[in-house]
C-alpha positions in Angstrom: 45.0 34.4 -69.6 48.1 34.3 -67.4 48.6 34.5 -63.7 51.8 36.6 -62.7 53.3 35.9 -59.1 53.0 39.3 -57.2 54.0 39.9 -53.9 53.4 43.1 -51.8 54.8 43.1 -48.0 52.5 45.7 -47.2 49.4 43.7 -47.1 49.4 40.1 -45.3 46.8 38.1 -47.6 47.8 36.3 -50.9 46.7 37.6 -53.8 47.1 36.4 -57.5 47.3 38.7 -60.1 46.1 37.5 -63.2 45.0 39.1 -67.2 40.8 39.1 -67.4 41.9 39.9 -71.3 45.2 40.3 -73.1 47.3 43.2 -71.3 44.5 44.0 -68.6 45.0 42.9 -64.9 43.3 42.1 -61.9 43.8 40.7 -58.3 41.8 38.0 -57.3 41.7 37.6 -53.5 40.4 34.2 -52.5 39.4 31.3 -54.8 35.9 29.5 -56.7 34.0 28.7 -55.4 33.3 31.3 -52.8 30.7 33.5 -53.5 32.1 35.7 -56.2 32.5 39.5 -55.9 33.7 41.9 -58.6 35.1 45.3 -57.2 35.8 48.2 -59.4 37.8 51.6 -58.3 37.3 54.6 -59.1 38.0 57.3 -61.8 41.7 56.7 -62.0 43.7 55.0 -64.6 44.8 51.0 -64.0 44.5 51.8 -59.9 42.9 48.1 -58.8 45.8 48.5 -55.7 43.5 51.9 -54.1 41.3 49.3 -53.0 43.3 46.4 -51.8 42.6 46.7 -48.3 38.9 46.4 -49.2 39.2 43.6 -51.3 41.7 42.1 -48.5 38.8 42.3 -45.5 36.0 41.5 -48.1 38.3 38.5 -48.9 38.6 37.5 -45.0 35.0 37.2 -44.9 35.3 34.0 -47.4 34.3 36.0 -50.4 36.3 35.7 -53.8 37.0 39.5 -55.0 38.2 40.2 -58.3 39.8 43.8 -58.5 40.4 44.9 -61.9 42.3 47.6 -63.6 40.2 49.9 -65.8 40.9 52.8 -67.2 38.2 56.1 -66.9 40.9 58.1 -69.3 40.7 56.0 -72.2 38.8 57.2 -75.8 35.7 54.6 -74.6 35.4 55.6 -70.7 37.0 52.6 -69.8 33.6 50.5 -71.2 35.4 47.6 -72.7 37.6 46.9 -69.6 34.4 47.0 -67.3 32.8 44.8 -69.0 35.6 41.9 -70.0 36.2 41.8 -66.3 32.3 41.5 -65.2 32.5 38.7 -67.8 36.0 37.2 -66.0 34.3 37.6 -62.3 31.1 36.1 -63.3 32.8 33.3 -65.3 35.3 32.7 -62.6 32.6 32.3 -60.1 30.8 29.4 -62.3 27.7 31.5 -63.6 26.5 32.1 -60.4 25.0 35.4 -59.7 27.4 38.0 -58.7 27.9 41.1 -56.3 29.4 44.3 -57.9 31.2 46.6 -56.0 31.9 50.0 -57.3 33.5 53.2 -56.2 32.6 56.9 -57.2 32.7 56.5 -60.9 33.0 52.7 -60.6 29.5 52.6 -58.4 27.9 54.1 -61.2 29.3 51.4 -63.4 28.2 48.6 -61.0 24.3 50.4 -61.7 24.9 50.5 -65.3 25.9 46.7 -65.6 23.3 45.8 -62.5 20.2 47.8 -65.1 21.7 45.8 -68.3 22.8 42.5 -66.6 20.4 40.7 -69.1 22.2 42.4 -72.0 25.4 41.4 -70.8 24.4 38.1 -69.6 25.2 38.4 -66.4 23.6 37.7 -63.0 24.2 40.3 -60.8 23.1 39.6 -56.8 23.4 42.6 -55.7 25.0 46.3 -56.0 26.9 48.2 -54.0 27.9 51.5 -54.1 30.4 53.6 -52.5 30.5 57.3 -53.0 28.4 56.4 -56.4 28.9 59.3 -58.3 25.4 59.0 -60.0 25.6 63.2 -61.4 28.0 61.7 -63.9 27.6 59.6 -67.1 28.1 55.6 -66.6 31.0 54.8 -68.2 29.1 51.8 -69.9 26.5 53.3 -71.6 28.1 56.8 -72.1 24.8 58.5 -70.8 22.8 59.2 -67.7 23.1 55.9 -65.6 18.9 55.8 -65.2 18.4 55.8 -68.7 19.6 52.3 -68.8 16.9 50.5 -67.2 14.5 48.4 -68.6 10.8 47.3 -68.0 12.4 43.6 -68.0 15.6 44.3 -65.8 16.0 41.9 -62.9 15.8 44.1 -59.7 19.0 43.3 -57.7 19.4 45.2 -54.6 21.2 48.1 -54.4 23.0 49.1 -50.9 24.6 52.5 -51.7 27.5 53.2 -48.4 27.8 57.5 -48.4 30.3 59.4 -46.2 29.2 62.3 -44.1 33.0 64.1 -44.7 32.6 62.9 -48.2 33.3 66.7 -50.2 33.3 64.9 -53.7 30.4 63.1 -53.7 27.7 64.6 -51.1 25.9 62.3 -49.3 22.9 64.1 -51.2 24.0 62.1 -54.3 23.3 59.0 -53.2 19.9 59.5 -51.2 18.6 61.5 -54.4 19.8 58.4 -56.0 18.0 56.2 -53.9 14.8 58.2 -54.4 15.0 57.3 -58.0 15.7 54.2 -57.6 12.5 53.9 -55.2 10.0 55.6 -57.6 10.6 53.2 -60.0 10.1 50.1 -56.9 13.9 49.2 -57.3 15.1 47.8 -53.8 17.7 50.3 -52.1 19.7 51.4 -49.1 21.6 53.8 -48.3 24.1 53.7 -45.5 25.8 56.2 -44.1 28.8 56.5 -42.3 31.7 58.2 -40.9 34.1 58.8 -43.8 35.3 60.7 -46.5 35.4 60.0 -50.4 38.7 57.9 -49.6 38.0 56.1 -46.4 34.8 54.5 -47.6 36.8 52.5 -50.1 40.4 52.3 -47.5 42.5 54.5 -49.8 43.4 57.6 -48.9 44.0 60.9 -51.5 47.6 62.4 -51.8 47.2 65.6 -53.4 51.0 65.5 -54.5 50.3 62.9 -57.2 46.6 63.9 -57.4 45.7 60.1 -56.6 43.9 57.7 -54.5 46.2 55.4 -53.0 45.5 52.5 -50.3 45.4 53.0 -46.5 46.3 51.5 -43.4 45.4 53.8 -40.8 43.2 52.9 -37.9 40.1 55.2 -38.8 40.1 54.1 -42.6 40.0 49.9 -41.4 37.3 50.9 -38.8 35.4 51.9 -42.4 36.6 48.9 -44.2 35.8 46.3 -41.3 32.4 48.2 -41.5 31.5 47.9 -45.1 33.5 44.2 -45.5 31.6 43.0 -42.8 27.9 44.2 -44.3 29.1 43.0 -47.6 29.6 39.6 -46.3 26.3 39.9 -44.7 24.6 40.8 -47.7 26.4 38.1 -50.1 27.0 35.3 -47.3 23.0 35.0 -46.3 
């Protein structure tokens, strides 16, 4: 797998780009062998850039963050690209158990690969979930995302972050998630804050190219310090 010298002027922290499998990049922010974290955008085709300035603050905390491409368009849901780059993250961080970061459809991928880790052979740490779209199929399974969990499953953590201006993903989605996830004794949390379905992942939605692009503005880093900074709590302790 290659690494491809990138630079973008907008954002001050290095970054390598790099292929987790042939034709399929990620950013890697930091290096191995910082605790390893794996964060996954949202339902959007190849958009790992939405969420730089995440990866970039999660980074500064002395976390590495892989931030793959995937593709939620494509004939399997984007399933084979989610999991060759768990696979990349968790090799690149030498075995060790890794966090997974997801966001609106990728938060219910980080619950689908946190419910199968043992299938997959991975260790996952802990999950975390930003406007988790839960009332839609995981894109790894193809099915209702707490179908997939098994007597044996490991029960890594769950913190699920909700925005209270969030009008795609209620906050009600993630504290009726939560309640599921607590009748079955699965650990969870859900944090709330004061953001919208962009914000709490710093991009920001331009309706003119019906995307989710990154964002600098002071309100959307208040957010990001917010979340990188429990993040690094959570994976740092």
């Amino acid at each position: 797998m290659g690494v491809v010298a990138e630079s973008d002027t907008a954002f001050a922290a290095a970054v390598n780009t790099v292929e987790y499998a042939p034709g399929r990049r990620a950013d890697v922010f930091g290096e191995a062998p910082a605790s390893t974290a794996l964060l996954w955008h949202g339902t959007q085709t190849d958009s790992r850039t939405a969420v730089r300035g995440l990866a970039e603050a999660i980074a500064g905390q002395g976390i590495c963050v892989v931030a793959p491409d995937w593709d939620s368009h494509a004939a399997d849901r984007g399933r084979a690209d989610l999991l060759r780059s768990a696979e990349f993250a968790y090799s690149r961080g030498g075995g060790g158990r890794l966090v997974v970061i997801g966001w609106s459809l990728g938060g219910v991928a980080a619950a689908g690969l946190t419910f199968r880790a043992k299938e997959f052979n991975v260790r996952v740490a802990h999950a975390i979930c930003l406007g988790g779209a839960f009332m839609v199929d995981d894109p790894i399974s193809g099915g209702p995302v707490l179908e997939c969990v098994t007597d044996d499953a490991a029960r890594a953590p769950f913190t699920l972050f909700s925005g209270n201006a969030d009008d795609v993903v209620p906050t009600s989605v993630s504290t009726g998630f939560a309640a599921s996830l607590r009748g079955i004794d699965w650990p969870v949390e859900v944090v709330e804050l004061d953001a919208d379905h962009g914000s709490i992942a710093g991009a920001r939605y331009d309706p003119d190219l019906d995307r989710y692009d990154a964002a600098d503005d002071p309100a959307t880093q208040a957010v990001v310090g917010v979340i990188a900074d429990r993040i690094a709590a959570i994976t740092l302790h």
